[in-house]
N, C-alpha and C positions, 0 to 999 in steps of 0.2 A: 527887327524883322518879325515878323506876324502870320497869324492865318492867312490874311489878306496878300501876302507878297508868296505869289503861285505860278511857279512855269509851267506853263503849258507847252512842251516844247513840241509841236507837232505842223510840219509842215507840209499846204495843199496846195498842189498848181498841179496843172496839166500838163508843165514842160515836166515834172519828178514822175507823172504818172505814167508819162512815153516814156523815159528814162527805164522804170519797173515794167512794164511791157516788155521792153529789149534786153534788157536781163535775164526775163523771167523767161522768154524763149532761148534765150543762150543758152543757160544754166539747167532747165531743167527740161528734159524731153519728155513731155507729158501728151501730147497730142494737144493741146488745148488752149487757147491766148485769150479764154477768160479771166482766168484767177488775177487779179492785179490787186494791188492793196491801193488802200484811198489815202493811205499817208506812210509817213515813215518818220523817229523823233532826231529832229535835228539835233538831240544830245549825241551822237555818233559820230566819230572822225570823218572829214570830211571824203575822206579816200573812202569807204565802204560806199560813199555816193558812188563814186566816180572810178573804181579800179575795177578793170574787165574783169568779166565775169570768167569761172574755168570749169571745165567738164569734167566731172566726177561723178562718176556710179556711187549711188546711196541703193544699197538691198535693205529691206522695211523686214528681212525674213529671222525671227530670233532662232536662236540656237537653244540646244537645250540648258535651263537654268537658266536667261538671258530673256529679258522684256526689250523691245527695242520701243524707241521712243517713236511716236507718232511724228512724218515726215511731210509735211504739208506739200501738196501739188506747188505751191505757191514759195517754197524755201529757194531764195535764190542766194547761188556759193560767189564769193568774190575770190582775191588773192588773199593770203593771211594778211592779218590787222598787224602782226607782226614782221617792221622792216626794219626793224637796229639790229646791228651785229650782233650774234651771240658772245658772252661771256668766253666759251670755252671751244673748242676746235672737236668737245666727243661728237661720235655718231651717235644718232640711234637705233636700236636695235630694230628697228621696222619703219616704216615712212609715217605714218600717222601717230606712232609718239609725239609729235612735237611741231609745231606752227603747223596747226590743223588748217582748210580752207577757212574764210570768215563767212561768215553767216549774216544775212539784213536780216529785221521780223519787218514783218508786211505788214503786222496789223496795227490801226492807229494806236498810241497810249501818250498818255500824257504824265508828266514828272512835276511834283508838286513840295515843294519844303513845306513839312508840315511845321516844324517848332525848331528853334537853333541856340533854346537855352538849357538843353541837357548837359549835364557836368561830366566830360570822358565817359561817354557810355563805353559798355563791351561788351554786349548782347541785346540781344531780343525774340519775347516768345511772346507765340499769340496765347491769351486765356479764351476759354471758352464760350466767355462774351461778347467775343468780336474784340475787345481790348486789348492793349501788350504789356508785359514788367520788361523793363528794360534796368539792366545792372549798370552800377556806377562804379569807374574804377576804385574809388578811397574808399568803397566798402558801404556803401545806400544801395536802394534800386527806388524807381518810382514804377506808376503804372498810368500810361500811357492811352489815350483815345484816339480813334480811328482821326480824329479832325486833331490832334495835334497838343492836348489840352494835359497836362500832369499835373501825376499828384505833387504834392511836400515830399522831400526826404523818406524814406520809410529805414529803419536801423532793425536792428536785431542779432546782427552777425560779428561774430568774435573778432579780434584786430588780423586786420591782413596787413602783408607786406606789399605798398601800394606804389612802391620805386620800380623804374625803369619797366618794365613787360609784365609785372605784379600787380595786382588787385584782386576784387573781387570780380570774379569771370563769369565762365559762360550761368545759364539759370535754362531749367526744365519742367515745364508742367507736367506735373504728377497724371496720369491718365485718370483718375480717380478723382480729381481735383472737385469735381462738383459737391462731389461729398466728405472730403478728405481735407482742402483748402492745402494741402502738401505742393513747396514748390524745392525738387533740387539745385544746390548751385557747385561751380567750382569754384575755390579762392588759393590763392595764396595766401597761406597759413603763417602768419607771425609767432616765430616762439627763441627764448631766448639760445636757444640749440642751432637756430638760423629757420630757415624758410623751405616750403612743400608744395606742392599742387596736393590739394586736399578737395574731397568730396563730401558735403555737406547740406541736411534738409534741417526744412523748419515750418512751421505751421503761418497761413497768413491771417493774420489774425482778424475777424468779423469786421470789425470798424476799419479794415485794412492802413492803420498805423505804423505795425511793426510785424515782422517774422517770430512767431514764437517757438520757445521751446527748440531754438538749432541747437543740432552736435553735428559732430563729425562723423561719418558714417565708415569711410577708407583713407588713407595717406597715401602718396607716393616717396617713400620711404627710401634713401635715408632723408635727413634734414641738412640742406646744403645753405650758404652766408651767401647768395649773390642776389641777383634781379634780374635774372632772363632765364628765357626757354620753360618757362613753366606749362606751355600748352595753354589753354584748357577746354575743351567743349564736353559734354554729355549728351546722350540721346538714349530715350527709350527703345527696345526692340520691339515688338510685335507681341511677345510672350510679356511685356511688362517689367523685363528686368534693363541693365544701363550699360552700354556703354561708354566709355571713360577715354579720353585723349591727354597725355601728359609730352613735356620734354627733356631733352636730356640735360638740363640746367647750361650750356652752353658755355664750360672751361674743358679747358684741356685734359683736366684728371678726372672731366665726369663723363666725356664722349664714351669710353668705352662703355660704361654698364650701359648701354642702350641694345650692346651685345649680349649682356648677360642676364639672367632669371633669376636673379634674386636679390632683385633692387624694382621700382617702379618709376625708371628713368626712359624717358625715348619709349614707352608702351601705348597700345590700346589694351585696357584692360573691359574684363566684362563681370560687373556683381550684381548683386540684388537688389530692392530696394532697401536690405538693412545694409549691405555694405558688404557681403558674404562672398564667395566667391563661386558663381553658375555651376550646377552641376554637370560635367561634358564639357566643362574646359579643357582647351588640348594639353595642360601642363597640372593640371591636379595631380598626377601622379607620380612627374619627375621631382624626384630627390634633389632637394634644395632650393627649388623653382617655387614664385609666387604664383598661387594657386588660381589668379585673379587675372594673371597674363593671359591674351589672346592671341596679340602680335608684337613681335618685337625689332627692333632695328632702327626706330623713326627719329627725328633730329627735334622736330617740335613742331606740333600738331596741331593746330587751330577749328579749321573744319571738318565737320565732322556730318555725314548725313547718312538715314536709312533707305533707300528705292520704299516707297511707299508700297511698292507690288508684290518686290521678292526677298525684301528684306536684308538684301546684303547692304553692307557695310563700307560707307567711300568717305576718305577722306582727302583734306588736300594739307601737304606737309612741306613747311617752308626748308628750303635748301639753303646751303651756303650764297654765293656769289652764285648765280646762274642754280639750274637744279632742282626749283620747286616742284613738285610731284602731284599727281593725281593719281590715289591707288584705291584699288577696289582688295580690298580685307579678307584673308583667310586665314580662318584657324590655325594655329598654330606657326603662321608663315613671318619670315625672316625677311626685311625690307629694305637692309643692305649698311644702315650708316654704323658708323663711320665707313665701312669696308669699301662701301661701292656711294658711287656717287653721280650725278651728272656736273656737278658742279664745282665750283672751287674756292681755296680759302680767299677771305677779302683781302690779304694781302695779294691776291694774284697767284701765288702757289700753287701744286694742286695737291689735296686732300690725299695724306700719306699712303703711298700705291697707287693712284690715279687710276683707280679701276673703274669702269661702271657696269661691270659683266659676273656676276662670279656663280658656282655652279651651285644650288638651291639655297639662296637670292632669289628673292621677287625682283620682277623690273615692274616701274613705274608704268601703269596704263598708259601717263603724258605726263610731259614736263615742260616749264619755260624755263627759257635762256633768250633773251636775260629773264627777270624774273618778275611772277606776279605778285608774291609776298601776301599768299593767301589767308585773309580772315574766317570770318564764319563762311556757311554758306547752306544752300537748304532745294531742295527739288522742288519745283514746282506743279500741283495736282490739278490745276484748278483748269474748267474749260471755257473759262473767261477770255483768255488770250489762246485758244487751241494750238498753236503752232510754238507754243512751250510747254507742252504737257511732256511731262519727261524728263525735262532738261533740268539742269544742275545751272545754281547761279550762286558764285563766288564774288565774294566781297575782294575785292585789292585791296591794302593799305600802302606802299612802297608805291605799287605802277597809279595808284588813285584811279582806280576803274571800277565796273561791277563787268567779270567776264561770264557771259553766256556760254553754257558748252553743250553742246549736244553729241548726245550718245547715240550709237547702232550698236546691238551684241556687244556693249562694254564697251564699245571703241570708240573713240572720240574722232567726229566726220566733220565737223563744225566749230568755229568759236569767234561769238562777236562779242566789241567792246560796248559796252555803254555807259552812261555818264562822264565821259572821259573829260568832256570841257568843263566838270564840275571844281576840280581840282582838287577833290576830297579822299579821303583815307577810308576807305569804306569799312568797318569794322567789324559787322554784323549783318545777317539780312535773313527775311524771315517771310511766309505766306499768311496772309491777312486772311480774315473768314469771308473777305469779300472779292478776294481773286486778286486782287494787286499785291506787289512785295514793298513790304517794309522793310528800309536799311536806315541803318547808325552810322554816323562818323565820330572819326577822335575828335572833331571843330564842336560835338556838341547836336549837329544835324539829326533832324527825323525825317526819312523820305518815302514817297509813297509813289510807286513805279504801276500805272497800270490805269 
């Protein structure tokens, strides 16, 4: 496969454009049966053609602290994309927790495999040249061109543990990077004490060969012998310092510290760029607590992203059987696992007390059941495709999707599937300097949506 082998999945007739017509009057009472889109990408389950449209108030009105996402006259709502039985018989706590309306996008785009010879990527970030470093799980990363084109290998990074959910992980461009060449990464930390979710920078070096000069900057401490739940993503704040996504290494005797503060198990944490931990963290001051904790409660955390506008802090955190979560982040706040759950153990169980309620507990903004088995994932700024400014786009690995989700006031009004007939593991995904998103699969794939 090559440059030259590029789907353009975009499909035009006039029978699809009456079809969006009669949707778009269903679905949204605007006064108006101009806006119709000229195409739609047939990478989309066929039911998102085809299942009646339903009438749902969308208010465009934010709240305070709350940006709502731009609502296109032209957004038209189906049934949910979600028709399999849930996992589990919980309720949720409000009706838009969970199998939100589906969402079509109107506007044309096209899906293009850019390269399908990456080795298990597990991230990607755009550099400042329009370029990407994408990380490789055995502990490389290359760097990436907008047409598809990478480099060799590049090394520099200390042995990771690169078995089962282990590698070298997520990777963060330094803000400074033009002058700095500073790129963060997460890995799994190989030592002979057992293995870490570890936070660690390194310089890329002029002839871009190799990462110079890495150390480790934080641990999530202790040092556990397995190969899951290590998390890992990072993202810069607004002010310059990092948020951190780890998990609770996934046995039976390490679930609990996800509860406790003073371990870096099941956290978002939040430090500096040396590793330090933010001044105004909500646990600097409790005795015995790591100083570096934000939030705690989480099972294992993959994505990780900032509202480009207000800065809070969303991530999406995979669940047991059913359960995965989309939670928007507050200091100091409690996220529930083991204690509260949506979901249940893979033997069918449910998760000791089968609670999903408990009294200051966060609940989940949204959750799936069954589940999406959330990868990276990343907001979309750009006003290239207008009627996704705003919106959050997660990577699947388990469901092999890319789910769109759109927000009002924090709330999740929408969610469409894309890529679904790819049949890929979606790993990563990222916004190009040219308005399209780029996503990774575990097959090795580089795609470019837009």
């Amino acid at each position: 496969m090559n440059n030259s082998l590029t789907k353009l999945k975009i499909i035009v007739s006039s029978i699809l454009s009456t079809l969006m017509v009669m949707l778009v009057l269903n679905a949204c009472d605007t006064g108006s049966s101009t806006s119709v889109p000229s195409a739609t990408s047939s990478s989309e389950p066929s039911m998102a053609t085809t299942a009646p449209p339903i009438d749902i108030d969308i208010t465009t009105e934010a709240t305070t602290g709350a940006v709502s996402t731009p609502v296109p006259t032209e957004l038209v709502l189906v049934e949910p994309f979600e028709t399999n039985p849930p996992n589990t018989a919980y309720q949720p706590v409000s009706t838009d927790q969970t199998r939100a309306p589906g969402a079509m996008t109107q506007t044309a785009y096209s899906v293009t495999i850019l390269t399908d010879s990456l080795v298990s990527p597990w991230a990607i970030a755009a550099l400042p040249d329009g370029r990407f470093v994408v990380t490789e799980k055995a502990g490389t990363m290359r760097i990436t061109t907008a047409d598809g084109t990478h480099s060799e290998p590049i090394g520099g990074f200390p042995e990771v543990d690169d078995r089962g959910q282990g590698g070298l992980l997520d990777v963060a461009i330094s803000p400074d990077f033009a002058s700095s060449r500073m790129l963060y990464f997460t890995l799994a930390e190989s030592t002979a004490q057992g293995s870490l979710t570890a936070v660690g920078r390194g310089r890329l070096s002029d002839d871009e060969s190799m990462v110079e000069s890495f150390e480790i900057i934080w641990r999530a401490i202790p040092y556990f012998d397995n190969s899951a739940h290590f998390g890992s993503s990072l993202a810069f704040d607004q002010d310059g310092n990092i948020f951190v996504t780890t998990g609770e290494r996934s046995d039976l005797s390490t679930r609990p510290n996800a509860q406790l503060l003073d371990n870096g198990y099941g956290k978002v944490v939040h430090i500096t760029p040396d590793g330090a931990p933010v001044p105004g963290n909500p646990f600097v001051d409790v005795p015995g607590a790591l100083p570096e904790i934000y939030s705690y409660g989480h099972r294992n955390i993959i994505g990780l992203a900032i509202h480009p506008d207000t800065g809070e802090v969303w991530i999406a955190e995979m669940g047991p059987r059913g359960g995965d979560e989309l939670n928007l982040i507050e200091a100091g706040g409690n996220y529930g696992w083991p204690t509260i759950s949506y979901g249940i153990e893979y033997s069918g169980d449910p998760i000791p007390g089968g609670l999903t309620v408990m009294d200051d507990m966060e609940q989940p903004v949204y959750y799936w059941d069954p589940v999406l088995a959330p990868g990276g994932m990343t907001f979309y700024t750009s006003g290239v495709i207008a009627e996704w400014q705003g919106n959050l786009f997660i990577g699947g690995l388990g469901s092999k999707r890319i789910s769109r989700i759109v927000l009002d006031n924090n709330r999740v009004v929408a969610e469409e599937w894309l890529l679904v007939d790819e049949g890929q593991r979606f790993r990563d995904i990222c916004e190009g300097l040219d308005g399209a998103l780029y996503a990774v699969t575990d097959d090795g794939l580089l795609y470019r949506i837009g």
